[in-house]
C-alpha positions as CSV (number, residue, x, y, z in Angstrom):
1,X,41.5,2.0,-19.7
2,X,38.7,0.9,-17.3
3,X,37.3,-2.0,-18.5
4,X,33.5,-3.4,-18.2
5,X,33.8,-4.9,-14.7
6,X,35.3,-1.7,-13.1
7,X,32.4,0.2,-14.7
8,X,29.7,-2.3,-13.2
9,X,31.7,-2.2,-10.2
10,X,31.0,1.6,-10.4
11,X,27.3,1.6,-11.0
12,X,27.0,-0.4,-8.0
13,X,28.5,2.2,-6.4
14,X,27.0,4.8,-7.7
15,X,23.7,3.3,-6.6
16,X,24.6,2.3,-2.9
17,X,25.9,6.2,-2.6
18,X,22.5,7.6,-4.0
19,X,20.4,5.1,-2.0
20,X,22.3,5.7,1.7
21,X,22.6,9.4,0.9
22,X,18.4,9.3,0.5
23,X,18.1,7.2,3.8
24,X,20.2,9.9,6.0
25,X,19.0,12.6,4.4
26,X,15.5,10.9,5.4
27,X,16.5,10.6,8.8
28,X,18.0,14.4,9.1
29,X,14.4,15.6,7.7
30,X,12.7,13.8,10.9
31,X,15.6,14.6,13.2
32,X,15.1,18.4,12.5
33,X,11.5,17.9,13.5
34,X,12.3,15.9,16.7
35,X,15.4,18.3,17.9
36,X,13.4,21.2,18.9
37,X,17.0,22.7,20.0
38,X,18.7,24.4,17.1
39,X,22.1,24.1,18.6
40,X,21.6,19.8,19.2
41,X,20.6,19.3,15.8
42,X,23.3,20.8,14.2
43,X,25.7,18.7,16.4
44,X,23.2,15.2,15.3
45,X,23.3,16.4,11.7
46,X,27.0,16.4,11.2
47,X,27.4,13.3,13.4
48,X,24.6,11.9,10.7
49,X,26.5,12.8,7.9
50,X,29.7,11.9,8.9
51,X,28.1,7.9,9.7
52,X,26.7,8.1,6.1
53,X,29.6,9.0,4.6
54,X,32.1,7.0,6.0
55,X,29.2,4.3,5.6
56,X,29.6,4.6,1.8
57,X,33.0,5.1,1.4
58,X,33.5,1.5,3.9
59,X,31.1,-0.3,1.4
60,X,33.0,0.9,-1.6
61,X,36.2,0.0,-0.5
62,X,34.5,-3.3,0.2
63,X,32.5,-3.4,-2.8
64,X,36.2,-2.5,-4.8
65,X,38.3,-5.2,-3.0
66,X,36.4,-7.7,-2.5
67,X,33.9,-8.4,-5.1
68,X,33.3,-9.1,-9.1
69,X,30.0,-6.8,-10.3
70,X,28.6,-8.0,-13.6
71,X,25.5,-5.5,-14.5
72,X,22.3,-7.5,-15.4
73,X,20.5,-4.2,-17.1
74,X,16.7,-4.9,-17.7
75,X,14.9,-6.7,-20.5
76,X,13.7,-4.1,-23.2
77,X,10.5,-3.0,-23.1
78,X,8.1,-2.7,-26.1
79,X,5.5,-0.2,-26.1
80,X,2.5,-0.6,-28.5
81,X,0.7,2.2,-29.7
82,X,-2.3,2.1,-31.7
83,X,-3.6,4.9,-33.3
């Protein structure tokens, strides 16, 4: 059974993967504009990609190793509606 800490521990994860995955694919979208040469961008894209990915699988393993991860979710909000 995973407990709580592996499952914060996962979230982190989760979150890191999203927000390198958004940066690459960031720099990809300008790299296709600045590569006027079809056949060098491919070659940058999967170098790209392969930098991301091993990027977030290295801070994962770290993250897994390494650290505790307690998830501070946010304070509740309360919306007030008046009719």
């Amino acid at each position: 059974m995973v407990d709580k800490v592996d499952k914060h521990k996962e979230k982190l994860m989760r979150c890191v993967a999203d927000e390198v995955t958004k940066m690459f694919e960031k720099v990809l979208d300008y790299s296709e504009v600045a590569v006027p040469n079809h056949d060098q961008y491919k070659k940058l894209r999967s170098k790209v990609l392969r930098l991301g990915n091993d990027c977030i699988r290295n801070i994962g393993k770290e993250i897994g190793n390494r650290y505790i991860v307690k998830y501070d979710p946010p304070a509740e909000t309360v919306i007030e509606v008046k009719a």
